[in-house]
TIMI-992503 format. One record per atom (N, C-alpha, C): x, y, z; residue in one letter. Coordinates in steps of 0.2 Angstrom, whole numbers, padded with zeros to 4 digits, always signed. Each point is the difference from the previous one (the first is absolute). Last residue first. Example, Ala and Ser with C-alpha at 12.3 -4.5 7.8 and 13.67 -1.06 7.14 Angstrom:
REM residues 2
+0064-0011+0035S/+0004+0006+0001S/-0004+0005+0003S/+0002-0028+0000A/-0004+0006+0000A/+0004+0006+0000A/
REM end
This chain:
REM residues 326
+0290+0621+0371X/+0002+0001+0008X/+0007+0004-0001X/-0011-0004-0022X/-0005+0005+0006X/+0005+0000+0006X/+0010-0014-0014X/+0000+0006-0003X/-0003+0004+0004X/-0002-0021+0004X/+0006+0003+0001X/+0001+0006-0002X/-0019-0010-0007X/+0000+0000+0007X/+0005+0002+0005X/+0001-0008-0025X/-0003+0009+0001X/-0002+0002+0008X/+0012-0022-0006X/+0002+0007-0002X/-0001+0005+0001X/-0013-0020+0006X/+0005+0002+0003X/+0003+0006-0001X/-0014-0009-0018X/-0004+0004+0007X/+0005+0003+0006X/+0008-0011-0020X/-0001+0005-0001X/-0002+0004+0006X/+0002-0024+0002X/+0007+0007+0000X/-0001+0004+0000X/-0022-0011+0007X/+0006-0001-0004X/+0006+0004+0001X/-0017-0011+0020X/+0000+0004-0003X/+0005+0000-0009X/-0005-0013+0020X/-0005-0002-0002X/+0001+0007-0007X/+0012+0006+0024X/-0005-0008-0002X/-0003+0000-0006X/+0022+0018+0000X/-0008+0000+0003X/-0002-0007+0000X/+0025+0011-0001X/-0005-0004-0002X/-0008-0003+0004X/+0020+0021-0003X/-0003-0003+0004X/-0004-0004-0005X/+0028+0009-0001X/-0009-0001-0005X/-0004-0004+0004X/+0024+0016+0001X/-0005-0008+0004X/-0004+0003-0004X/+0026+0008-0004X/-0008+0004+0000X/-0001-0010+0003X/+0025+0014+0003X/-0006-0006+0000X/-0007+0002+0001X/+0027+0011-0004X/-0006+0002+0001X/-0004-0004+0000X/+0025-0005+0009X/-0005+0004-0005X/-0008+0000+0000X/+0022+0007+0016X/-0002-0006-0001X/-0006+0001-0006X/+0028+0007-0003X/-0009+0003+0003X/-0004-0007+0000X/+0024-0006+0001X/-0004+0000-0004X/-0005+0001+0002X/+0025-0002+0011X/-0005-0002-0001X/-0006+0002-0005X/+0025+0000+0014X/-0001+0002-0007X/-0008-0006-0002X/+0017+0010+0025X/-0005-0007-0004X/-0004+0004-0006X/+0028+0003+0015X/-0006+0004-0005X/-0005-0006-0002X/+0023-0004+0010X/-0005+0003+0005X/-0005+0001-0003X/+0021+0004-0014X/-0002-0004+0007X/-0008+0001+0003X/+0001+0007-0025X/+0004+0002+0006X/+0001-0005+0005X/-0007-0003-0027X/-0004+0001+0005X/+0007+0000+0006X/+0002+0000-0030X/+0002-0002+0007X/-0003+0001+0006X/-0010-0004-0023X/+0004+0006+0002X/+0002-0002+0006X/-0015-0011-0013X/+0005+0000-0005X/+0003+0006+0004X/-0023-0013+0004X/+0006+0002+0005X/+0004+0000-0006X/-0027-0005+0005X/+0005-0003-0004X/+0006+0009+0001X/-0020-0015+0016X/+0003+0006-0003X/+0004-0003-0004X/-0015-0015+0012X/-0003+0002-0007X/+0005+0007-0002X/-0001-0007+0027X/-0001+0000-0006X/+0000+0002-0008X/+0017+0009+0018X/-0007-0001-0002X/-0002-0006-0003X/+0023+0007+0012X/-0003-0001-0006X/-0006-0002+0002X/+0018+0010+0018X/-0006-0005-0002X/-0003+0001-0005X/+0027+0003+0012X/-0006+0002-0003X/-0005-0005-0001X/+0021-0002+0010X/-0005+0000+0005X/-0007+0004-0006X/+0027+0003-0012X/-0002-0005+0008X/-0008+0003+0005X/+0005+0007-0028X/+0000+0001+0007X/-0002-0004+0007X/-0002-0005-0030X/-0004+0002+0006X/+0005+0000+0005X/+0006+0005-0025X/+0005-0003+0007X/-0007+0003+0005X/+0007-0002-0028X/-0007+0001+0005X/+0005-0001+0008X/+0012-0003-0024X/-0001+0008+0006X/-0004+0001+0004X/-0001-0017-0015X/+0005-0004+0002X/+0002+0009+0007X/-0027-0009-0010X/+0007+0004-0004X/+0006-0001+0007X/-0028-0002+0005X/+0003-0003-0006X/+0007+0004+0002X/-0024-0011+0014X/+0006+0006+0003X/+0005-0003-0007X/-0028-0004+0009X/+0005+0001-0007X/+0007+0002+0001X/-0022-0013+0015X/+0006+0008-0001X/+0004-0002-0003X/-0018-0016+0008X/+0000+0002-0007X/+0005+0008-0001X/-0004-0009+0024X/-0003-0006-0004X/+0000+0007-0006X/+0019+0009+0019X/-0011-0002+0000X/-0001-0003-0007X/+0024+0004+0014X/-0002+0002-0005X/-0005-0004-0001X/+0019+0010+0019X/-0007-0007-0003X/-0003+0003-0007X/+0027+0002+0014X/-0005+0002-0004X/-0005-0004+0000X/+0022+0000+0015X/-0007+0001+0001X/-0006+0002-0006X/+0024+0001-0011X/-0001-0005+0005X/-0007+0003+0005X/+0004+0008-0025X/+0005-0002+0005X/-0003-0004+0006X/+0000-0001-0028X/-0007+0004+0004X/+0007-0001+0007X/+0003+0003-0027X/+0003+0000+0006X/-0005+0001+0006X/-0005-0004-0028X/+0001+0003+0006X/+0002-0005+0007X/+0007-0004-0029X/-0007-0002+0005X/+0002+0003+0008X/+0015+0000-0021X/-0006+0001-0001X/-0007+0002+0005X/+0029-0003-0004X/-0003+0002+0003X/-0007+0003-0003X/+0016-0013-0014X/+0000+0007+0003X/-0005-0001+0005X/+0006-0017-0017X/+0007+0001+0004X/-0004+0006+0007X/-0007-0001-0030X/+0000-0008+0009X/+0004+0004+0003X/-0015+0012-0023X/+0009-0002+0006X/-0004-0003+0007X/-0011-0002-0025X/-0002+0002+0006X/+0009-0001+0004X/-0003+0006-0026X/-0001-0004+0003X/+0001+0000+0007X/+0001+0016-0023X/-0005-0004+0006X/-0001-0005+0003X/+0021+0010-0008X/-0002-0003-0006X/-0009-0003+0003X/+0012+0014+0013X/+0000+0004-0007X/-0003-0004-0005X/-0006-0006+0026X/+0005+0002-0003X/+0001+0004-0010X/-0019-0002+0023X/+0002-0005-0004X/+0006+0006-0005X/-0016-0002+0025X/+0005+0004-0003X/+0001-0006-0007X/-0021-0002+0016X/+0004-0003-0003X/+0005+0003-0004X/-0018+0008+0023X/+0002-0001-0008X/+0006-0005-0002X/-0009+0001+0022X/-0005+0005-0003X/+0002+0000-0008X/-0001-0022+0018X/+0003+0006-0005X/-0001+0006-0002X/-0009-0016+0023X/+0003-0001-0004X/+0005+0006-0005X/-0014-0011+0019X/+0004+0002+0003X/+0003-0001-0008X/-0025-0004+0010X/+0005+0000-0005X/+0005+0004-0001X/-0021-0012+0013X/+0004+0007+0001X/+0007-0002-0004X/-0021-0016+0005X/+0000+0004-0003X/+0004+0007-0002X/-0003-0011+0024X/-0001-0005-0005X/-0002+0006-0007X/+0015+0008+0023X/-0007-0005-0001X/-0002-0001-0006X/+0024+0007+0015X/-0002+0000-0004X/-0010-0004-0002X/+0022+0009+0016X/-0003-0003+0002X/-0004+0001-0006X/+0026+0000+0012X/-0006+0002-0004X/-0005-0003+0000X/+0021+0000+0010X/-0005+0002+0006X/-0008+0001-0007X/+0026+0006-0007X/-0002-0006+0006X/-0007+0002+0003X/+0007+0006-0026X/+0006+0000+0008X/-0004-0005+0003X/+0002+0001-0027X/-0007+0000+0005X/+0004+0002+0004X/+0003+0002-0027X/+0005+0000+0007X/-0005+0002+0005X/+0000-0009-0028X/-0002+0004+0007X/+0002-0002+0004X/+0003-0005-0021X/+0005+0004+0001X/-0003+0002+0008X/-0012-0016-0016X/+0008-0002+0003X/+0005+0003+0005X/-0029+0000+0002X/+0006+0001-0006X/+0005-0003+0002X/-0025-0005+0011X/+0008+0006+0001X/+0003-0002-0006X/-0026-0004+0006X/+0003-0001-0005X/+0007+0004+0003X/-0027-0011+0007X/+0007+0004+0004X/+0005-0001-0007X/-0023-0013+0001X/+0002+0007-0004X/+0006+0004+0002X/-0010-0014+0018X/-0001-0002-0007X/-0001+0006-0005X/+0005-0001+0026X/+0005+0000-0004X/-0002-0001-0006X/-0008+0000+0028X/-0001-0004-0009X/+0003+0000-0005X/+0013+0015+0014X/-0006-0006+0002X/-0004+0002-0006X/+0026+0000+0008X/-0002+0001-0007X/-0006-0002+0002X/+0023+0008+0011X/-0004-0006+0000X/-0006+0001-0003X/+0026+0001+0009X/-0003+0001-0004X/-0009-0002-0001X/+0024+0002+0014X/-0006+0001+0001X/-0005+0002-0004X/+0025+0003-0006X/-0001-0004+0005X/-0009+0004+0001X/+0010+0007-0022X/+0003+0000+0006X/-0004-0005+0003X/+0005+0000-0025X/-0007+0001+0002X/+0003-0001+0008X/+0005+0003-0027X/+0004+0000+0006X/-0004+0001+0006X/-0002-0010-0027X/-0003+0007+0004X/+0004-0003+0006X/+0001-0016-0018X/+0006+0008-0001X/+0000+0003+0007X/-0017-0018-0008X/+0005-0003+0005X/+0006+0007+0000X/-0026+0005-0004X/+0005-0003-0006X/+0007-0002+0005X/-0027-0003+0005X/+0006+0005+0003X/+0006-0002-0003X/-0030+0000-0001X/+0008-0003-0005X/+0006+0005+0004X/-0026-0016+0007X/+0004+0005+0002X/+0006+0001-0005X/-0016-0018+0001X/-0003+0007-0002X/+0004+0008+0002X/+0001-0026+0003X/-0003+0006+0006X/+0000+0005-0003X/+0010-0018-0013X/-0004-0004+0006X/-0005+0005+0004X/+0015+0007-0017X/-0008-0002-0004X/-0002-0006+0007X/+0020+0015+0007X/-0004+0003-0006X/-0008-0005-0001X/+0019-0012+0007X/-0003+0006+0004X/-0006+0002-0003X/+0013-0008-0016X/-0004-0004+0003X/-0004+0001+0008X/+0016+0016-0010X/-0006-0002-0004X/-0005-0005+0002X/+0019+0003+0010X/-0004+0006+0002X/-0005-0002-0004X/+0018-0014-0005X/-0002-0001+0006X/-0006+0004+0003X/+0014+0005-0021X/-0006-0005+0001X/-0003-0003+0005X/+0015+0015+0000X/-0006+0003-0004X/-0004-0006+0000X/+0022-0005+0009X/-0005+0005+0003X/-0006+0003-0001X/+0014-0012-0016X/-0003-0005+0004X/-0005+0004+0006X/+0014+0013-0017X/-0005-0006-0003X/-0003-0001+0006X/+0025+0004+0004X/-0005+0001-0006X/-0005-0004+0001X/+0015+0006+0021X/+0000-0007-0004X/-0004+0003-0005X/+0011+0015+0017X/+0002+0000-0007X/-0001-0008-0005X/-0003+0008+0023X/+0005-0006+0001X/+0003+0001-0009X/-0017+0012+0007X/+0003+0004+0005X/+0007-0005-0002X/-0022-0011-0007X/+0001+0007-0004X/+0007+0003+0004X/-0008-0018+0013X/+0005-0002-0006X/+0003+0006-0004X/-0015+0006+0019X/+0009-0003+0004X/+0002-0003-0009X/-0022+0009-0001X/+0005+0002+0000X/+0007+0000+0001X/-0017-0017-0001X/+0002+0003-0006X/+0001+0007+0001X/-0004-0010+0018X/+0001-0003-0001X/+0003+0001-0008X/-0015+0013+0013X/+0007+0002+0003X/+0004-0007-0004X/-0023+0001-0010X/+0005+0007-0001X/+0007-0003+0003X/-0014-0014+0005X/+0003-0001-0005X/+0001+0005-0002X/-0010+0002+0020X/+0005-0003+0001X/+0003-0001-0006X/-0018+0016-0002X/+0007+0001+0008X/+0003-0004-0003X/-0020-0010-0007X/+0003+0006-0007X/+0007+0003+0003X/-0011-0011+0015X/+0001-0004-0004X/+0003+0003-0004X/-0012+0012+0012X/+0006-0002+0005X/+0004-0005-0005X/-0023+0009-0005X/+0006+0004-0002X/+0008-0003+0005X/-0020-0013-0002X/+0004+0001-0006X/+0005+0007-0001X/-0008-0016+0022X/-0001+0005-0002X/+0004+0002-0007X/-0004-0018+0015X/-0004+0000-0005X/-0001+0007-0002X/+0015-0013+0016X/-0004-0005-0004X/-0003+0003-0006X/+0014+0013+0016X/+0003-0002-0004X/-0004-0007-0005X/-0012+0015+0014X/+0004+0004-0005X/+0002-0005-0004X/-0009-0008+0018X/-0005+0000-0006X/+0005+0004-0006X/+0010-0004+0020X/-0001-0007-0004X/-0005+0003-0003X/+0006+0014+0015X/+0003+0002-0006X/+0001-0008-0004X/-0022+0010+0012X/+0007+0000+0001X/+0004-0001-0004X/-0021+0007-0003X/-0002-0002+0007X/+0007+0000+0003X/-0008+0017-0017X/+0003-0004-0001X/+0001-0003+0010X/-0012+0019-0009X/-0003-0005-0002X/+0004-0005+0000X/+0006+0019+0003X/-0003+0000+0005X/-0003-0007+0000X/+0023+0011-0011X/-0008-0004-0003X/-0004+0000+0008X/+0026+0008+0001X/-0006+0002-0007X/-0006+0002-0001X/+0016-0016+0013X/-0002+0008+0003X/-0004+0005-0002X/+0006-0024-0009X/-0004+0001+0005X/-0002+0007+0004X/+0014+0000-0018X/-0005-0003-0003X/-0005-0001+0006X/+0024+0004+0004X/-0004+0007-0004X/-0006+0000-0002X/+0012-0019+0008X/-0004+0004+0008X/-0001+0006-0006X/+0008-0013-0014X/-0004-0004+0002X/-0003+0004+0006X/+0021+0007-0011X/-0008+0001-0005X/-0007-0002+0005X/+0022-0004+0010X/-0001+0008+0001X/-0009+0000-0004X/+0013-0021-0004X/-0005+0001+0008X/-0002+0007+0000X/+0013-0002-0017X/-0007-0003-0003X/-0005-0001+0006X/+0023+0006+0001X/-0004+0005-0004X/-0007-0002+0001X/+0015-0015+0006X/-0001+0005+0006X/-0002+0006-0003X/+0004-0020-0013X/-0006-0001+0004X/+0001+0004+0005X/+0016+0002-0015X/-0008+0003-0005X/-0007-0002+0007X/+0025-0002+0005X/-0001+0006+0001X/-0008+0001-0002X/+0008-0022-0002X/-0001+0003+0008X/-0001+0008+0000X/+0005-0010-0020X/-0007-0003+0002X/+0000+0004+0006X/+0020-0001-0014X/-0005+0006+0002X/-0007-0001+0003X/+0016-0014-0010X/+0003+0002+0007X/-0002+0006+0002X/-0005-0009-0020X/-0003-0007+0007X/+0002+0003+0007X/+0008+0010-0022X/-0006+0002-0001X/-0004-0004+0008X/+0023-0002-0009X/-0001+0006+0004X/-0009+0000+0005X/+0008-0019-0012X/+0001-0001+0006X/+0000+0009+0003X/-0006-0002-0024X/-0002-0005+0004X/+0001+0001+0008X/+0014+0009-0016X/-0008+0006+0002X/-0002-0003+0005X/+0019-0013-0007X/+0001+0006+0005X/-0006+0003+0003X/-0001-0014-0017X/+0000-0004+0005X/+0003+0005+0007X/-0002+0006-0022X/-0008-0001+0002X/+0001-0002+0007X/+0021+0003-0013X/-0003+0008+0003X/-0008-0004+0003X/+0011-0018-0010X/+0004+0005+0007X/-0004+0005+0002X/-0006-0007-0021X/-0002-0004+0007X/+0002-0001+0005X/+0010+0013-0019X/-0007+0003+0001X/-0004-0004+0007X/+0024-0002-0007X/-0005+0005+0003X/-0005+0001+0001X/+0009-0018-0015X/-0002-0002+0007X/+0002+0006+0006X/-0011+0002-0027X/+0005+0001+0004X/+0001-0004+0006X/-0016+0003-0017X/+0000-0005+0002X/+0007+0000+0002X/-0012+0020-0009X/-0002-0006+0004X/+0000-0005+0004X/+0015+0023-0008X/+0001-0006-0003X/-0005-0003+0004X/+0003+0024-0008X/+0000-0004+0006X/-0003-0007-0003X/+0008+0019-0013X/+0001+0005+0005X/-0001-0007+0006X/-0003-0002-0026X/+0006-0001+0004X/+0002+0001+0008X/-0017+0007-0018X/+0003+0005+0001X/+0007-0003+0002X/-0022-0011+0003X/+0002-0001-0007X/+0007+0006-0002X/-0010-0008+0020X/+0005-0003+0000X/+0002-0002-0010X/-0016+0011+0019X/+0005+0004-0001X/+0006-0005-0006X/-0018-0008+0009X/-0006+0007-0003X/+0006+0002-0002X/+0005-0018+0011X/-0001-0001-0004X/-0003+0007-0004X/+0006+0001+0022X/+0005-0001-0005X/-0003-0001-0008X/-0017-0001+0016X/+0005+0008+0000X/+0007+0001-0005X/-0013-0021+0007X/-0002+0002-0005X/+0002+0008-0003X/+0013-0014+0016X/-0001-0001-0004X/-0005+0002-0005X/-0004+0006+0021X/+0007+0002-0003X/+0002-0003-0005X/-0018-0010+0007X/-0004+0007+0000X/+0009+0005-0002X/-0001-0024+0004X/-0002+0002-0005X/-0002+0008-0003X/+0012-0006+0022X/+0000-0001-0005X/-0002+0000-0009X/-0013+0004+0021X/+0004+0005-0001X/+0007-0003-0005X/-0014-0016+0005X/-0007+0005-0003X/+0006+0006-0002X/+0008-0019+0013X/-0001-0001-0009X/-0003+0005-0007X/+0003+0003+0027X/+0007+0000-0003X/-0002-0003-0008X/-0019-0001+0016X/+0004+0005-0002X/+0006+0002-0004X/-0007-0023+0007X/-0007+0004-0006X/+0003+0008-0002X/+0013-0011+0017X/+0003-0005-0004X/-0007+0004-0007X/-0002+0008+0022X/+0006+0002-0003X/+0002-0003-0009X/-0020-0008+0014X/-0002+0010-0004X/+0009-0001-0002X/-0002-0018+0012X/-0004-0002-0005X/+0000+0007-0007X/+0011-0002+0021X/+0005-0004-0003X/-0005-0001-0008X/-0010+0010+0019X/+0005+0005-0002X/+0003-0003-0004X/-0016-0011+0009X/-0002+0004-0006X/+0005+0003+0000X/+0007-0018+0015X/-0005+0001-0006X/-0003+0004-0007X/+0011+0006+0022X/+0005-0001-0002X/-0002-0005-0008X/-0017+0007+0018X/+0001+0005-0001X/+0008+0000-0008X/-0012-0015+0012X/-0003+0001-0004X/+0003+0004-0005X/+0010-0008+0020X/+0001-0006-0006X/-0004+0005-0007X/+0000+0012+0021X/+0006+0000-0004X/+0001-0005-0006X/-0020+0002+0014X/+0000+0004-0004X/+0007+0000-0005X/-0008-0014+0023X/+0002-0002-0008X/-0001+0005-0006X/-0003+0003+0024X/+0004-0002-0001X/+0004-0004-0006X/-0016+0019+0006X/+0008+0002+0001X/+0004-0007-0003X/-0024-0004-0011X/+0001+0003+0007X/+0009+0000-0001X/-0023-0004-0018X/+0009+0000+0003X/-0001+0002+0004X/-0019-0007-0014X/+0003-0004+0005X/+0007+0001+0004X/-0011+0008-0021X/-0002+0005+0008X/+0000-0004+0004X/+0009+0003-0028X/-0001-0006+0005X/-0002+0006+0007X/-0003+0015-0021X/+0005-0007+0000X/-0003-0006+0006X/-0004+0025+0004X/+0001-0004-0004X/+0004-0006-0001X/-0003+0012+0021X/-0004+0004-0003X/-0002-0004-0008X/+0019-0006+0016X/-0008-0002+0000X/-0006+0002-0001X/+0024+0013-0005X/-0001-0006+0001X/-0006-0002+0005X/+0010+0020-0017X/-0005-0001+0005X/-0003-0008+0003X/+0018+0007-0015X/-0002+0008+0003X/-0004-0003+0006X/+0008-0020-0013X/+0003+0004+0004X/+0000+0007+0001X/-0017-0010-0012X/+0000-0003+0007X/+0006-0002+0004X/-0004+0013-0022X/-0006+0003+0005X/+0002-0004+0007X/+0013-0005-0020X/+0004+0008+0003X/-0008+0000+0005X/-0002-0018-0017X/+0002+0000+0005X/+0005+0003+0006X/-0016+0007-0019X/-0004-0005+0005X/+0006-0004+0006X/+0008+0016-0014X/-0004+0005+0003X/-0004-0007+0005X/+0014-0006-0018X/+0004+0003+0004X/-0005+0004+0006X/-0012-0011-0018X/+0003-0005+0005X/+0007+0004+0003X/-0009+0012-0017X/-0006-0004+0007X/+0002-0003+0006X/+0015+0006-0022X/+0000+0007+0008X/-0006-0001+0005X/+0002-0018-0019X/+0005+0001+0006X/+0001+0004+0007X/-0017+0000-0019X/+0001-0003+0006X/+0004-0003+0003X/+0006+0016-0018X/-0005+0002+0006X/-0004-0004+0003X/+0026+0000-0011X/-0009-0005+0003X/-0002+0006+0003X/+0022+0007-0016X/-0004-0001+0007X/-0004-0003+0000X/+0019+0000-0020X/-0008+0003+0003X/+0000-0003+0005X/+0019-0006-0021X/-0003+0002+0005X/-0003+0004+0003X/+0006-0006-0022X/-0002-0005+0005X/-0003+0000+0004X/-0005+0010-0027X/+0007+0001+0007X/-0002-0006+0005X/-0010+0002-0020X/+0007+0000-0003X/+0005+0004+0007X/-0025+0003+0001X/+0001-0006-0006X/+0009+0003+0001X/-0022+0009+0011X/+0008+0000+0002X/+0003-0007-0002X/-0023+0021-0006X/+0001-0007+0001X/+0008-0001+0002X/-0012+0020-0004X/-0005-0004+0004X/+0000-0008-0001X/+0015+0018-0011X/-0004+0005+0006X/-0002-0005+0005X/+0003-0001-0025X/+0005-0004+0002X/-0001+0002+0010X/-0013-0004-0024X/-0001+0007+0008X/+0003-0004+0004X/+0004-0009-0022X/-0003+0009-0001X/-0003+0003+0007X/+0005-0025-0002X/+0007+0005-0004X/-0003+0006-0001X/-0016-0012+0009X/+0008-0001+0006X/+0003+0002-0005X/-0016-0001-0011X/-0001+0005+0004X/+0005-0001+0005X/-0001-0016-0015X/+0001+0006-0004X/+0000+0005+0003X/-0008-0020+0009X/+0008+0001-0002X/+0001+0006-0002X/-0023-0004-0002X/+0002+0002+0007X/+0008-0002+0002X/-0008-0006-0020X/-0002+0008+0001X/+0003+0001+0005X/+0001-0021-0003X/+0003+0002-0006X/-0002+0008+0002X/-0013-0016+0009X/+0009-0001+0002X/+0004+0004-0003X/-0021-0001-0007X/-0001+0002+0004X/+0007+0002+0005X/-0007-0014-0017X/+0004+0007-0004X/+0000+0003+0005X/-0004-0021+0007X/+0008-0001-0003X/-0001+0007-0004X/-0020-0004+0009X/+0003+0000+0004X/+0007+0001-0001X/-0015-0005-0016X/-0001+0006+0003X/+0005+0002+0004X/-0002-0022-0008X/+0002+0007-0007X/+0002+0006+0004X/-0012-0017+0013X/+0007+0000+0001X/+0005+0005-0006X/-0025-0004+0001X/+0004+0005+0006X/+0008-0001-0001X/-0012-0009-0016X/+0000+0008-0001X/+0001+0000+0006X/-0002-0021+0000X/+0008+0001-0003X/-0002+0007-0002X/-0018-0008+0013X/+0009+0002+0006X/+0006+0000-0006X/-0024-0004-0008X/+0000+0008+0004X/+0008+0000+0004X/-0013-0023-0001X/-0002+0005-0005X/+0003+0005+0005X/-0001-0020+0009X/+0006+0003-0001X/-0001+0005-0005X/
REM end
């Protein structure tokens, strides 16, 4: 037992400090309010939104026409009842951020009305998200050359993945639920490696190959028929900031790409004035801060590549000068 009554000395001054730091960095702690979102909750809304998008795909794969409705009326009483808690508290924390002013009361029985409205708006959108998400699904077989069908898309493809929890935290974002959107993407985000902030606006047939490093913004606006590869950054050119310097929200930051556009593995395309033109084709590795025409492909000279003959048996150095002779 030697040594545990200085740990425990220790310990009780150690309590004591890092108290003292929740009262001086008020920023990263949420003492003295209630209510917050689960982020794994926003899991379990995604784990069980997957196998009403795509049923025998996930979940149970035992269902056939005949029994899918029991299933089907199952999760939907399961997401509903998970849903409507999450976007309550997620409205209630909105209030509460507001509710030093007077301006909105938490624990209202508004507030679990309004949830229960989003709620049932939100569920009666499924039909339209899984007629988006077929369009994503053949744009991904059409794509890929390498895709045998569209069960492997939907099994194992993490841009497709990254697809469906966007369209799904954008139908809430649109629904005006706080918070919770964002955290849905994110989790996206750290599963695939893909970050698409729940804001951007993204048309019919979307589709993203391989996709690790792909980043869209809030404010960007896709069209239909796009077609994106892994690394390409759909983002800001600058951050305006107001008199007292602080960054202005609200504005249009991140480019307009249009509808038939491709755009090749690591293209930069920044600022809320960018507007690539329906059918164009971005290069590789360009970087894009100025609008591009309809039609027009924006590529990068090819570059200069030296080779170095390596001889049997020989050193670098010797290689070198043998490169130089020849």
């Amino acid at each position: 037992m030697d040594g545990f009554r200085e740990l425990d000395a220790g310990l009780a001054g150690l309590v004591e400090r890092i108290y003292a730091s929740y009262e001086s960095q008020e920023g990263i702690h949420h003492l003295g309010r209630r209510f917050l979102p689960s982020r794994a909750e926003g899991i379990e809304v995604i784990r069980l939104m997957l196998p009403i998008l795509y049923p025998g795909y996930h979940g149970r794969q035992d269902l056939t026409f005949d029994n899918v409705r029991y299933r089907l009326g199952e999760l939907l009483l399961q997401l509903g009842r998970t849903l409507h808690a999450q976007i309550r508290q997620c409205l209630a924390y909105g209030c509460e951020l507001n509710a030093a002013d007077g301006s909105a009361d938490p624990d209202h029985p508004s507030v679990a009305a309004e949830a229960a409205e989003k709620t049932l708006a939100f569920l009666n959108e499924i039909p339209e998200l899984r007629r988006m998400l077929a369009g994503d699904a053949q744009a991904a077989y059409d794509g890929d050359p390498a895709a045998v069908n569209t069960d492997e898309i939907l099994l194992a493809y993490p841009g497709y993945l990254a697809i469906t929890i966007y369209r799904v935290a954008h139908a809430l974002y649109r629904l005006g639920v706080p918070l919770f959107p964002r955290i849905l993407t994110e989790y996206g985000h750290s599963i695939t490696g893909i970050d698409i902030h729940p804001g951007a606006a993204i048309g019919r047939n979307f589709f993203i190959d391989h996709g690790t490093g792909v980043v869209i913004g809030e404010t960007t606006v896709i069209g239909d028929n796009v077609k994106i590869y892994q690394g390409v950054t759909l983002g800001a050119l600058s951050f305006p900031k107001d008199e007292r310097g602080k960054l202005i929200r609200g504005h249009k930051r991140h480019p307009t790409i249009e509808s038939n556009v491709t755009i090749y593995a690591n293209a930069t395309i920044l600022g809320g004035e960018t507007v690539i033109g329906e059918g164009a084709v971005i290069g590789g590795n360009v970087f894009v801060t100025s609008s591009v025409p309809a039609g027009c492909r924006v590529s990068l000279k090819p570059p200069e590549l030296r080779y170095k003959t390596r001889r049997p048996n020989s050193s670098d150095s010797e290689a070198e000068k043998t490169d130089r002779r020849e």
